[in-house]
Backbone as JSON, one array per atom type, in Angstrom:
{
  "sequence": "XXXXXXXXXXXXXXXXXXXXXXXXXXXXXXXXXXXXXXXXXXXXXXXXXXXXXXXXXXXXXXXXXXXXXXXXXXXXXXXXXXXXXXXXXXXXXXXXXX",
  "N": [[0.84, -1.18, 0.0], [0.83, 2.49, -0.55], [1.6, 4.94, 0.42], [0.48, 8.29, 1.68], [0.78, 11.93, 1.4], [0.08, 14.85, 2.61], [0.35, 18.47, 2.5], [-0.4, 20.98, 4.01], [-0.85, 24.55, 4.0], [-0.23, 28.32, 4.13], [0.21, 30.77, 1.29], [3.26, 31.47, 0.82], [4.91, 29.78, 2.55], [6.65, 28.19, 2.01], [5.94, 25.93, 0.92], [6.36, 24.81, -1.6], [8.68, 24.63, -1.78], [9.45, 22.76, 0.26], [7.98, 20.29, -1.34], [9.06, 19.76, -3.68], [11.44, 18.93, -2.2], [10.39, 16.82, -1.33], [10.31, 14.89, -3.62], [12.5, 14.72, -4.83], [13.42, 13.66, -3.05], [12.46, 10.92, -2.9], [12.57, 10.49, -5.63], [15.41, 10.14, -5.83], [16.4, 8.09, -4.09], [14.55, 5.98, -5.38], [14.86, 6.13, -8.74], [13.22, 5.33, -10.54], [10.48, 5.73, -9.2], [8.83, 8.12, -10.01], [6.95, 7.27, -11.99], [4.61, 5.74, -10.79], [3.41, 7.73, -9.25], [1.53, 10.22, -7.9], [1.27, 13.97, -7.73], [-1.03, 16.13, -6.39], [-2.36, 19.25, -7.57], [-4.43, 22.45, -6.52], [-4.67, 23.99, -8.79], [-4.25, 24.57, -12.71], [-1.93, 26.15, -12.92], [-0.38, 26.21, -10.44], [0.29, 23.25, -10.48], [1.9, 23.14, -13.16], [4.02, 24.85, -12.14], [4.95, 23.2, -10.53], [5.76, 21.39, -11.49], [7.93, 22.13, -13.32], [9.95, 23.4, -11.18], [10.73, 20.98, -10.15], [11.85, 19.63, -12.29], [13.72, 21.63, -13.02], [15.18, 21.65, -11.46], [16.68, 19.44, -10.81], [17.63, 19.69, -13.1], [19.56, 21.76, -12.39], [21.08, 20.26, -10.17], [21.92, 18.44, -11.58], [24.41, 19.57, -13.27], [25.42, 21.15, -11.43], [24.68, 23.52, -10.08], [24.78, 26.99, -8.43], [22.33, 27.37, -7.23], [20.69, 25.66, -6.56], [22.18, 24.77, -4.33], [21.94, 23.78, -1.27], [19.48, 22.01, -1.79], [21.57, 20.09, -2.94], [23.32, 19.29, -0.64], [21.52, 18.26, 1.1], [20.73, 15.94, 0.01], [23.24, 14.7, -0.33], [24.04, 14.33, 1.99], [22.1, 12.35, 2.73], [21.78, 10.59, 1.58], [24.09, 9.84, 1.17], [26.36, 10.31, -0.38], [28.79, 11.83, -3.12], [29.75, 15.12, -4.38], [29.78, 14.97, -6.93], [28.87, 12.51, -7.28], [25.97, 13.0, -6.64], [25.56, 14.67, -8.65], [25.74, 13.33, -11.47], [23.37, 10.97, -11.1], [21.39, 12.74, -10.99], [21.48, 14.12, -13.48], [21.11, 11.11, -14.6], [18.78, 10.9, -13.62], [17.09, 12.75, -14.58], [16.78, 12.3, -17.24], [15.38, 10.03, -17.4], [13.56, 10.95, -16.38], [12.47, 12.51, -18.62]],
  "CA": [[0.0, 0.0, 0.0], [1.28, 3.59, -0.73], [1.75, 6.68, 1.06], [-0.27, 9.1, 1.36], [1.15, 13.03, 1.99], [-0.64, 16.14, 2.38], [0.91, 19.81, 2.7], [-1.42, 22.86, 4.01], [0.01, 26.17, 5.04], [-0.37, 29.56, 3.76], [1.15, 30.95, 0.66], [4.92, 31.99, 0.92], [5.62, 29.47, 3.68], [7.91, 27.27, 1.48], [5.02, 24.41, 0.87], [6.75, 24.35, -3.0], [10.33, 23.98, -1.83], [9.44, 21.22, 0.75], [7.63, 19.51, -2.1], [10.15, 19.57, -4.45], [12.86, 18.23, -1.68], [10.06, 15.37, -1.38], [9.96, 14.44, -4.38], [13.98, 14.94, -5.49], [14.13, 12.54, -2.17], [11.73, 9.95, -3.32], [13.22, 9.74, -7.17], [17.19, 9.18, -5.22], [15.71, 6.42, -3.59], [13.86, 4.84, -6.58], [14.83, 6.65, -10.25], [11.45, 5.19, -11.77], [9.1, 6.07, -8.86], [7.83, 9.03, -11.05], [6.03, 6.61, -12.91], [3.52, 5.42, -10.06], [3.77, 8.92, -8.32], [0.62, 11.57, -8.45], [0.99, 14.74, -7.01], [-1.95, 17.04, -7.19], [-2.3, 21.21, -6.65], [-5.56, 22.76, -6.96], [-4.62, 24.47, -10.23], [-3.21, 24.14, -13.42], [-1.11, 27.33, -12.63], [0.48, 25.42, -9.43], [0.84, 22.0, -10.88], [2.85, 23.54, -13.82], [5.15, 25.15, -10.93], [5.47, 22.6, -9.57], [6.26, 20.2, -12.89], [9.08, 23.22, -13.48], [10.35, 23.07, -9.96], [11.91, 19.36, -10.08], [12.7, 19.61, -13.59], [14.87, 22.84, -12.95], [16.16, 21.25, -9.98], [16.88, 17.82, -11.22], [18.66, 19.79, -14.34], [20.67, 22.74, -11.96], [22.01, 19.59, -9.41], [23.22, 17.92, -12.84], [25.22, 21.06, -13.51], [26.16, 21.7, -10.1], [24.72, 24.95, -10.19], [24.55, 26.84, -7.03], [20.87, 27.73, -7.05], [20.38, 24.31, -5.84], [22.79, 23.96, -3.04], [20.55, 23.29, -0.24], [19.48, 20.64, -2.23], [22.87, 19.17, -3.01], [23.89, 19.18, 0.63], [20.47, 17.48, 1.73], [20.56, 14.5, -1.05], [24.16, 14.09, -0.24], [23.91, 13.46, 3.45], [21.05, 11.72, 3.32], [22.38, 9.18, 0.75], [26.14, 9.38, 1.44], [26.81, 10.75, -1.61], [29.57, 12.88, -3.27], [29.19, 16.27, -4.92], [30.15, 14.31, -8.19], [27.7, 11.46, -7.6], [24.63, 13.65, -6.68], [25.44, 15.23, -9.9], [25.2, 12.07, -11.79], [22.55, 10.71, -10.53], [20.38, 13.93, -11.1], [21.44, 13.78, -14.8], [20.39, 10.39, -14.97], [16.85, 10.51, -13.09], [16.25, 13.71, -15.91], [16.8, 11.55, -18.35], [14.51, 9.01, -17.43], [11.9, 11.64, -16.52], [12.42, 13.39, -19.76]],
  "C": [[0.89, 1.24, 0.0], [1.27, 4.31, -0.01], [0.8, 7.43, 0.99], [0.31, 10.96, 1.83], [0.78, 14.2, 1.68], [-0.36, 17.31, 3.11], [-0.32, 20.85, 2.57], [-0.51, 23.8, 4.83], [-0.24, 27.35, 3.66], [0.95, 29.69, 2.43], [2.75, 31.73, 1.1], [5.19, 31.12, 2.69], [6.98, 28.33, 3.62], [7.12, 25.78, 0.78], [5.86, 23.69, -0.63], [8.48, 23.92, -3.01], [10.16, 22.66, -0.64], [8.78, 19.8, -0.28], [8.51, 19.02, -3.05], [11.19, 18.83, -3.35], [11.98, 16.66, -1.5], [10.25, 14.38, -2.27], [11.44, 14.46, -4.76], [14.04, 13.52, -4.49], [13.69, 11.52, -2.64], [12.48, 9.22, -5.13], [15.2, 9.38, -6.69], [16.48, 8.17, -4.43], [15.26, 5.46, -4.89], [13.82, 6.04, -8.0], [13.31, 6.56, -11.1], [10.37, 5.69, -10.65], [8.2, 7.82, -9.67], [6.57, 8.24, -11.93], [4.86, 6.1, -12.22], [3.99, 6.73, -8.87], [2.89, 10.05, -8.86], [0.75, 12.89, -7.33], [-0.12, 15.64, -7.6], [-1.77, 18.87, -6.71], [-3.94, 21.3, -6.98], [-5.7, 23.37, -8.05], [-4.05, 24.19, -11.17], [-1.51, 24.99, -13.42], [0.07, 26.3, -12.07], [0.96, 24.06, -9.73], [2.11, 22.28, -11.65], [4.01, 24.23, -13.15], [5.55, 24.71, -10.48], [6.52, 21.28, -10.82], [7.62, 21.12, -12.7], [10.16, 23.45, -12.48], [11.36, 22.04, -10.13], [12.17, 19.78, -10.92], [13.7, 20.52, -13.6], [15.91, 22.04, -12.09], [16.82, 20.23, -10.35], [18.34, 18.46, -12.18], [19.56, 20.62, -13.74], [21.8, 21.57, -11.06], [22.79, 19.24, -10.17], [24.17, 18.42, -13.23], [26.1, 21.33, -12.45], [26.01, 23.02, -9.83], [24.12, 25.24, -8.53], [23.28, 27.41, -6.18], [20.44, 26.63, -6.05], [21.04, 23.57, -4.83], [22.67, 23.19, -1.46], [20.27, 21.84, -0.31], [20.01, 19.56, -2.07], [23.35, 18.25, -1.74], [23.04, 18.29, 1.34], [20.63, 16.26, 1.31], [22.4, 14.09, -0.47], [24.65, 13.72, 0.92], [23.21, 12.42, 3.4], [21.38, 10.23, 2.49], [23.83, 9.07, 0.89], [26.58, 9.53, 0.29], [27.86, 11.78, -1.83], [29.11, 14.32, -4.21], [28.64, 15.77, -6.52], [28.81, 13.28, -8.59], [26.04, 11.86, -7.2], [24.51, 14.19, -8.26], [24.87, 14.39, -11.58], [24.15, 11.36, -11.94], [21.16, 11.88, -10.93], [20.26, 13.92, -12.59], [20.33, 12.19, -15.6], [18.39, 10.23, -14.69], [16.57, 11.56, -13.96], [15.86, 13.42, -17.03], [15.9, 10.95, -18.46], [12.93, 9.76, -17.2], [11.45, 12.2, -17.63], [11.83, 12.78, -20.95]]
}
């Protein structure tokens, strides 16, 4: 059985950058879970922000760019990873989402 996870809070409290670190965490764990993975928003506005979100993110870690360092530093504790092999890794799960 699946998960279930649901984010309320007020706009500008970060709800779109904790979503995005869920979801960056969830595809380093499992590369294909995108494929049985629905997130919803209440708009098309916010969905598309949120589609744009990972995909930026996914493509700045690949890069190593330092928009996304936060990121970097989170995924690479949390998996024991190097700067090199977060980078990697981010390339490849774009690929496969792409």
């Amino acid at each position: 059985m699946s998960n279930l996870h649901v984010y309320k809070a007020s706009a500008g409290s970060g709800k779109t950058y904790q979503l995005t670190w869920y979801y960056l965490e969830m595809l380093f764990s499992d590369p294909y879970a995108f494929k049985s993975t629905l997130a919803v928003t209440f708009t098309n506005k916010a969905a598309g922000e949120m589609k744009d979100r990972i995909l930026y993110s996914l493509y700045s870690l690949s890069k190593g760019y330092n928009d996304t360092e936060a990121y970097q530093q989170s995924l690479t504790e949390k998996f024991s990873l190097t700067k090199e092999e977060v980078k990697s890794k981010a390339f490849m799960i774009l690929s496969l989402v792409l």
